[in-house]
Residue frames relative to the residue before (quaternion, step in Angstrom):
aa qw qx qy qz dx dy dz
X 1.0000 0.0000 0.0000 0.0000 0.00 0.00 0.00
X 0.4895 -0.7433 0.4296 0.1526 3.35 -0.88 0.90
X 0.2665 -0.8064 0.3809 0.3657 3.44 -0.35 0.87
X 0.6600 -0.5954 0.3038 0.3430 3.92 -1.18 0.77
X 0.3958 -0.5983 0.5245 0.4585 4.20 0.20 -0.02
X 0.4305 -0.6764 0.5919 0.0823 3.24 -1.85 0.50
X 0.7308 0.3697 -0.2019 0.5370 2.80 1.23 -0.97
X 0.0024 0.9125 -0.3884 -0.1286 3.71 0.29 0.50
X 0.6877 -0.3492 0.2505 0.5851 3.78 -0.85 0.03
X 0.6070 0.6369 -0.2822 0.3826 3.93 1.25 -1.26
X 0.7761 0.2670 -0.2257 0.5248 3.29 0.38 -1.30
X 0.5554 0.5246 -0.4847 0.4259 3.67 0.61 -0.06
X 0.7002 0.4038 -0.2908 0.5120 3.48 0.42 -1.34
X 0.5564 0.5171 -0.3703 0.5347 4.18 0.82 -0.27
X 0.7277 0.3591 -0.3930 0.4325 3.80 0.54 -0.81
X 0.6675 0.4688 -0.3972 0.4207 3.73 0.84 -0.73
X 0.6909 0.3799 -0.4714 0.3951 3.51 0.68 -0.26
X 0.4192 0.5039 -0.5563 0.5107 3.85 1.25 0.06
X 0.7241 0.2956 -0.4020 0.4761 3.97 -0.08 -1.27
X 0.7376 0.4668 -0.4213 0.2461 3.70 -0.20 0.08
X 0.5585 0.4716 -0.2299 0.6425 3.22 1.76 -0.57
X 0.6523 0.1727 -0.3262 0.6620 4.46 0.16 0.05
X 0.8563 0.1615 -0.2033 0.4465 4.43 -0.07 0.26
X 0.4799 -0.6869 0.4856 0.2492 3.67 0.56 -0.07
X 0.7380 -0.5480 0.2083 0.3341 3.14 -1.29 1.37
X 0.5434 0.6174 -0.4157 0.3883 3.82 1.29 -0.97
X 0.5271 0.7346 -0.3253 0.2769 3.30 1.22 -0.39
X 0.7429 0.6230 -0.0838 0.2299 2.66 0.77 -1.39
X 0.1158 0.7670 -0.5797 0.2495 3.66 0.00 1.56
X 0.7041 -0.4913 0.3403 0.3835 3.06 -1.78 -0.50
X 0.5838 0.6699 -0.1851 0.4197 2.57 1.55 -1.32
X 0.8023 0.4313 -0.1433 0.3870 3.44 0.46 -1.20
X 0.6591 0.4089 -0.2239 0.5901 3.04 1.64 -0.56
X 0.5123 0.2739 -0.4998 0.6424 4.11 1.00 0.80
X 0.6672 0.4566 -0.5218 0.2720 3.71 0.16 0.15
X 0.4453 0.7228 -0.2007 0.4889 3.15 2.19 -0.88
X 0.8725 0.1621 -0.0792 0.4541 3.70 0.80 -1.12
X 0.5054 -0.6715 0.3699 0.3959 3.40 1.75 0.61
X 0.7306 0.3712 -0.4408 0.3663 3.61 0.41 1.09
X 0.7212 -0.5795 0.2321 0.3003 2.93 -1.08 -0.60
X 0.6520 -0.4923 0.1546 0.5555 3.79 -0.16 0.45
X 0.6248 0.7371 -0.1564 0.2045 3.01 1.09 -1.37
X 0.5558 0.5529 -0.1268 0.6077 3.69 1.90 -0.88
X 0.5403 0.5719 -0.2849 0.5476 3.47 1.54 -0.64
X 0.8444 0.0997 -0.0913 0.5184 3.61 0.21 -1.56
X 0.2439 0.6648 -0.5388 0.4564 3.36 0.83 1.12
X 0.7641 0.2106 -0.1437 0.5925 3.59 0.31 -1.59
X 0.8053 0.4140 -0.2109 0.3682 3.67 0.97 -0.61
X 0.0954 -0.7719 0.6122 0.1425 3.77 0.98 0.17
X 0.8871 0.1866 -0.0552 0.4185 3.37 0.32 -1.23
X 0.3149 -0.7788 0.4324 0.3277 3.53 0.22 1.09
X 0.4642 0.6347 -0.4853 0.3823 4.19 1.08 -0.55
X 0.7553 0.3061 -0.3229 0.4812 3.62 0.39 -0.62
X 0.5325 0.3779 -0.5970 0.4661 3.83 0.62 0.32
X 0.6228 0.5186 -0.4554 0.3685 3.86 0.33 -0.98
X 0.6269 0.5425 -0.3018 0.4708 3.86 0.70 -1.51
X 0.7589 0.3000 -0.3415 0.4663 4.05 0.69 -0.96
X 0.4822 0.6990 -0.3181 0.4216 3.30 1.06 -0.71
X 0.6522 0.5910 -0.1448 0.4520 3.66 0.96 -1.03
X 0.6950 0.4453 -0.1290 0.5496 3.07 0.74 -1.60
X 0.6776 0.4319 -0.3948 0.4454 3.60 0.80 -0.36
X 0.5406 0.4541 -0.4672 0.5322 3.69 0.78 -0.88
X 0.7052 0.5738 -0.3210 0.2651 3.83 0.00 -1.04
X 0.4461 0.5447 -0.2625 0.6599 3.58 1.63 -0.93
X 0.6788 0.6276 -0.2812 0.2574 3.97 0.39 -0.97
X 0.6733 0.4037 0.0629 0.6162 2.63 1.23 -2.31
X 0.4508 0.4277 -0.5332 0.5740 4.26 0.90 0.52
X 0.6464 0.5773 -0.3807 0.3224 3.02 -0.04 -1.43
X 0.8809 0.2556 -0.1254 0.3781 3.17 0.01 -1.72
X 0.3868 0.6056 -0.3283 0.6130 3.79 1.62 -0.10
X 0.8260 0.1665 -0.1499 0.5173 3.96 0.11 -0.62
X 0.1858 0.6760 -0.4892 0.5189 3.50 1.24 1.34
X 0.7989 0.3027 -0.2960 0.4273 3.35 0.54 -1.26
X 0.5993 -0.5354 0.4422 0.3983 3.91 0.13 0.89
X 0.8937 0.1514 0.0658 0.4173 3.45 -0.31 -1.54
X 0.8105 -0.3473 0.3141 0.3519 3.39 -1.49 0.30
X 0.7006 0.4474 -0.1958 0.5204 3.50 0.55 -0.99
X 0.6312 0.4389 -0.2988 0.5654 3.81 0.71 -1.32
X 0.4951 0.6968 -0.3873 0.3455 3.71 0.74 -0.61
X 0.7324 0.4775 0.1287 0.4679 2.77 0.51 -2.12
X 0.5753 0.4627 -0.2362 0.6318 3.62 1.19 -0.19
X 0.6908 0.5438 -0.1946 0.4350 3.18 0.68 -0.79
X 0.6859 0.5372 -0.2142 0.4418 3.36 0.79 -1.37
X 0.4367 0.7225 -0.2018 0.4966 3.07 1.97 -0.75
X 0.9489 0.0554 -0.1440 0.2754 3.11 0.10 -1.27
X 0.4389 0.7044 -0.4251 0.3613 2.78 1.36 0.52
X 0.5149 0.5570 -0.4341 0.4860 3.52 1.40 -0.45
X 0.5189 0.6633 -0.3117 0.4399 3.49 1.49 -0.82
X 0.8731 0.3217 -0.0292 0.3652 3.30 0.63 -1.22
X 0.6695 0.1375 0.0011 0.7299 3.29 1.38 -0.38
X 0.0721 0.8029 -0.5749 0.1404 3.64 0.14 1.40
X 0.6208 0.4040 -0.4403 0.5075 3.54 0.61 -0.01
X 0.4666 0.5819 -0.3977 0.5343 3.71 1.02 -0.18
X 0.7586 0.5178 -0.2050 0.3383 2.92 0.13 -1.57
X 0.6290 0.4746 -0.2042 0.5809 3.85 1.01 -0.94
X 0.7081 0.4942 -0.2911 0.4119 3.52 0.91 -0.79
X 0.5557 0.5406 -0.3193 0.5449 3.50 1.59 -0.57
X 0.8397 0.0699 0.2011 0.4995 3.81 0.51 -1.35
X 0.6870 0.0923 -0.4304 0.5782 3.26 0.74 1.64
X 0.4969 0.5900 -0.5324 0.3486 3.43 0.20 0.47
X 0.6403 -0.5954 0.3187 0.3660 3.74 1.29 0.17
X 0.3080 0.8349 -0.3714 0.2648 3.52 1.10 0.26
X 0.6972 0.3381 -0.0019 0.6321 3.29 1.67 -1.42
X 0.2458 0.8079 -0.4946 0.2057 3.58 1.36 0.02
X 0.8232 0.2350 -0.0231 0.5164 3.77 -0.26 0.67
X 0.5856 0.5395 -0.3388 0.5012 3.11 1.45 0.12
X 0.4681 -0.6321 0.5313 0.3147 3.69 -1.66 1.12
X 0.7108 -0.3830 0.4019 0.4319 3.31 -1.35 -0.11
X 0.5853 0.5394 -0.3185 0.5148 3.70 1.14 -1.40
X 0.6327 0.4915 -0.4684 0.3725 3.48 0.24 -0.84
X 0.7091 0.4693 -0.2193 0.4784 3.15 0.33 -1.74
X 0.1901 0.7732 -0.3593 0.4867 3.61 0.94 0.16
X 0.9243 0.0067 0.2361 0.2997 2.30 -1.21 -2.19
X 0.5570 0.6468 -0.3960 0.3386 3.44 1.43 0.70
X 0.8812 -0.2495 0.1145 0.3848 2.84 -1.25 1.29
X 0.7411 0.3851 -0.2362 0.4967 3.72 0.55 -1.77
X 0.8836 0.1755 -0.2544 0.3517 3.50 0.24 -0.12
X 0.2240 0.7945 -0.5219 0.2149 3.41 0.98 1.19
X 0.4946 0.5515 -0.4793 0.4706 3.49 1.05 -0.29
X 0.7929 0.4695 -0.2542 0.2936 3.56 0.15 -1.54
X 0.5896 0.4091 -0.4061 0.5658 3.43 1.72 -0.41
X 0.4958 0.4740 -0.5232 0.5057 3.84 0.22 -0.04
X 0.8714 0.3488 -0.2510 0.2364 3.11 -0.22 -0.82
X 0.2642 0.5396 -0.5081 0.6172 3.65 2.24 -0.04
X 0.8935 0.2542 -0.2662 0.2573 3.20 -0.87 -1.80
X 0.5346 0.5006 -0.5221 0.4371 4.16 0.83 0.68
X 0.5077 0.7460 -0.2743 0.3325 3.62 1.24 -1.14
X 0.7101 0.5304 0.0359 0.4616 2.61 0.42 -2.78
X 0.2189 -0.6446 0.6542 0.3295 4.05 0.72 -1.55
X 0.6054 0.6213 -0.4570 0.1968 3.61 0.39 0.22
X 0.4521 -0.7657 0.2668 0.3718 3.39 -1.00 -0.49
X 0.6500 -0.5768 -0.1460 0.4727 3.29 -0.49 0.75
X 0.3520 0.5939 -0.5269 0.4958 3.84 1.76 -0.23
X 0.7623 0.4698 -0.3419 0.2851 3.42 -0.22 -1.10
X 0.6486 0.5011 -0.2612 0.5098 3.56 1.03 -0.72
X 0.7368 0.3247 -0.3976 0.4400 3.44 1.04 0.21
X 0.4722 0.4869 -0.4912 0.5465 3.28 0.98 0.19
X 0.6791 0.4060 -0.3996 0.4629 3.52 0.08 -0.56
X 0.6909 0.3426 -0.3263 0.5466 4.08 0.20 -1.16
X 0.5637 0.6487 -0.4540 0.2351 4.16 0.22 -0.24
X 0.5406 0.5706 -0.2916 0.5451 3.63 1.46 -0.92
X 0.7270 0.5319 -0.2798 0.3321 3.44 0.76 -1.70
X 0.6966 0.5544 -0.2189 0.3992 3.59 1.07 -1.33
X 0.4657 0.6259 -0.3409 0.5246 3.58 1.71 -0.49
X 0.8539 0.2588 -0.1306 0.4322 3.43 0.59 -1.14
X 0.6321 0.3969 -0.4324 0.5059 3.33 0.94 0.32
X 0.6693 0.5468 -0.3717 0.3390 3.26 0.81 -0.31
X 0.5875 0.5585 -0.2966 0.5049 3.07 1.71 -0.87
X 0.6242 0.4091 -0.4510 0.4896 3.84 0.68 -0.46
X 0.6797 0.4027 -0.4289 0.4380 3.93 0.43 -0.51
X 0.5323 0.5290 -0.5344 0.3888 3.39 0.40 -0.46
X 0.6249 0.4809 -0.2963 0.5389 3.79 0.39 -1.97
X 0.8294 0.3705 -0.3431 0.2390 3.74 -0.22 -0.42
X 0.4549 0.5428 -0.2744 0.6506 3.34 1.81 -0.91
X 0.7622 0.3037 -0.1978 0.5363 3.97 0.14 -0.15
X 0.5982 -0.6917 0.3782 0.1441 3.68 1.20 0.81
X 0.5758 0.5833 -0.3168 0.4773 3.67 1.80 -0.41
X 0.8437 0.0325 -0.2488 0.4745 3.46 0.63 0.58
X 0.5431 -0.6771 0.3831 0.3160 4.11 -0.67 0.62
X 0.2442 -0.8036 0.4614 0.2859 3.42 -0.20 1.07
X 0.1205 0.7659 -0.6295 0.0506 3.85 -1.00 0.86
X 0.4072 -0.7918 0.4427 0.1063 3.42 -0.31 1.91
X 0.5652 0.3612 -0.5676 0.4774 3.61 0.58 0.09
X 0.7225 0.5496 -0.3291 0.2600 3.64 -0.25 -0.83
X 0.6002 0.4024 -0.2986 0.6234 3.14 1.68 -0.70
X 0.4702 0.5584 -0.5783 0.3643 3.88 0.49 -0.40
X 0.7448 0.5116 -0.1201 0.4111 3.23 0.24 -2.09
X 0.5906 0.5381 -0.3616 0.4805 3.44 0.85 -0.45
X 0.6878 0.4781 -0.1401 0.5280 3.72 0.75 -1.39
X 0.5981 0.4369 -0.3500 0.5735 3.66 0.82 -0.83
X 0.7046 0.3076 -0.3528 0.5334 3.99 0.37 -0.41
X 0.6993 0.3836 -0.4216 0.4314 3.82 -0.15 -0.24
X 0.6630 0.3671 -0.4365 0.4849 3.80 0.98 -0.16
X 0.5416 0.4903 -0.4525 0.5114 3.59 0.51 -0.62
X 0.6880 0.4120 -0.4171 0.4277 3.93 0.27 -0.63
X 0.5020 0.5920 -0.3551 0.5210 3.64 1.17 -0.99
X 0.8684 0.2470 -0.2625 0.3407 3.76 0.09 -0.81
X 0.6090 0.4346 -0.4393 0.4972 3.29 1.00 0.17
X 0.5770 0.3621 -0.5204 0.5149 3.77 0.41 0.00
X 0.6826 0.2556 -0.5414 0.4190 3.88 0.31 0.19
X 0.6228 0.5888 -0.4369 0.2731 3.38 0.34 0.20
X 0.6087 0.6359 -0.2000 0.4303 2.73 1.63 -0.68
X 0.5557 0.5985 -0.2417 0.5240 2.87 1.83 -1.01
X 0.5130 0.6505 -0.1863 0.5281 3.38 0.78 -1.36
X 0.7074 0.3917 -0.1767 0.5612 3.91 0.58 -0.73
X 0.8186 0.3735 -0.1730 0.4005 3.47 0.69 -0.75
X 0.5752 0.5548 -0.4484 0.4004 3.41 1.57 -0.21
């Protein structure tokens, strides 16, 4: 009878999201990741021949992470606050989700309308009352500017201070909903 592995696909695909979350995705090897889980390489490219499918599952797990804790904040705004601090809090994550080149070549709409952020548009275009076109025009401004403060903060280029961003977000949506209202008035 064969003995069972120790090192399974789980705890492997669990250590790289530890070595990617305390060192950053550049990390990520064989090597560094059996030095990470106290074995050898060899249990790694066993379950992993190809290290692309540990990065690709590896991904999808941080992503499951960063919903989760992103659709914590109930509403739009908490949302958006959130999304915030988590670049705060988990910045090598954070870069690994959305600067590691995943979206390279991608529009904003796309990035939008992909897959990862279908909750967060449902949950604009219930909020808001719109439909689901409408809810991307409307959430498309917002994702510029929140993304653009996590980015600056996950990269240390700007100090993260949650009132200023609240108030900040609380004005750019209120501006967002009166130009559809306006719109909404003019059609």
């Amino acid at each position: 009878m064969s003995k069972k592995p120790t090192t399974t696909k789980e705890v492997i695909i669990e250590g790289a999201f530890q070595l990617i979350r305390e060192k950053g995705h550049e990390f990520l090897s064989a090597r560094s990741l059996a030095s990470s889980l106290g074995c050898s390489t060899q249990p790694i490219m066993y379950q992993f021949p190809d290290l692309d499918e540990l990065r690709e599952l590896t991904y999808q797990k941080a992503d499951a992470f960063h919903s989760e804790f992103i659709m914590a904040g109930g509403d739009l705004l908490g949302m958006g606050q959130r999304y915030i601090r988590f670049a705060e809090e988990e910045p090598q994550l954070f870069r690994f989700l959305f600067q590691s080149g995943r979206f390279s070549g991608s529009s904003l709409e796309e990035l939008i309308r992909s897959p990862e952020m279908s909750g967060v548009l449902a949950a604009v275009s219930t909020e808001e009352g719109l439909s689901a076109e409408s809810a991307v025009s409307f959430f498309e401004p917002l994702v510029a500017v929140v993304h653009g403060y996590a980015s600056l903060i996950a990269n240390n280029a700007m100090k993260y201070d949650p009132e200023v961003i609240r108030k900040s977000l609380i004005m750019i949506a209120e501006g967002l909903e009166k130009g559809l209202n306006h719109n909404d008035e003019t059609v």
